[in-house]
N, C-alpha and C positions, 0 to 999 in steps of 0.2 A: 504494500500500500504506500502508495505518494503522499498523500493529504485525504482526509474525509471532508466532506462537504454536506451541512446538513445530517449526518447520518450515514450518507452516499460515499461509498470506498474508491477513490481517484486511484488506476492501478498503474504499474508501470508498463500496463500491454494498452490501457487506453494512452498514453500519455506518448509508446513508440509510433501508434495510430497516427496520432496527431504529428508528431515530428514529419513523419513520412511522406505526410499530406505537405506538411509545409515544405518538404525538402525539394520534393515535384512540381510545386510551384517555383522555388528557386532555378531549379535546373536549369529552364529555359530561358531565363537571363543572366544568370552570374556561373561561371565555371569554379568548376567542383574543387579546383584548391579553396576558393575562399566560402565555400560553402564551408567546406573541415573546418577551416578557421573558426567561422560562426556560429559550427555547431553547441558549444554552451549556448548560447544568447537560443540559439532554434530551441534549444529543450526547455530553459526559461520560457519562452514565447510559450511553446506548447504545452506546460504544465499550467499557464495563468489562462490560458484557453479551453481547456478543458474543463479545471474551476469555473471559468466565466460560463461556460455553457451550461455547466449543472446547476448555478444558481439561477439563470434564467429558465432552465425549464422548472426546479422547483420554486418559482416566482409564478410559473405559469400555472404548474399541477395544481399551486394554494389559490391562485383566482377562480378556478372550475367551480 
């Protein structure tokens, strides 16, 4: 586990998800040395993404 949210277990298989996602959007404009380079900042990026996304949908499950 990364961080819980809510209750909600943030894992590190959602968090390589998300890297992944972002690394593919990289790809196609910036080459892959300075991807490596960025890669902390990309998994920072992706852990606060992740979080963000579980608190918006548990924002959204509490307005139903």
């Amino acid at each position: 586990m990364i961080a819980s949210v809510n209750g909600t277990e943030i894992t590190a298989a959602d968090v390589e998800q998300e890297v992944k996602s972002i690394v593919m959007q990289y790809q196609q404009q910036v080459p892959q040395d300075q991807i490596n380079a960025m890669m902390p900042n990309i998994q920072k990026q992706a852990i606060e993404s992740v979080i963000n996304r579980q608190l918006l949908m548990d924002e959204a499950n509490r307005k139903e």
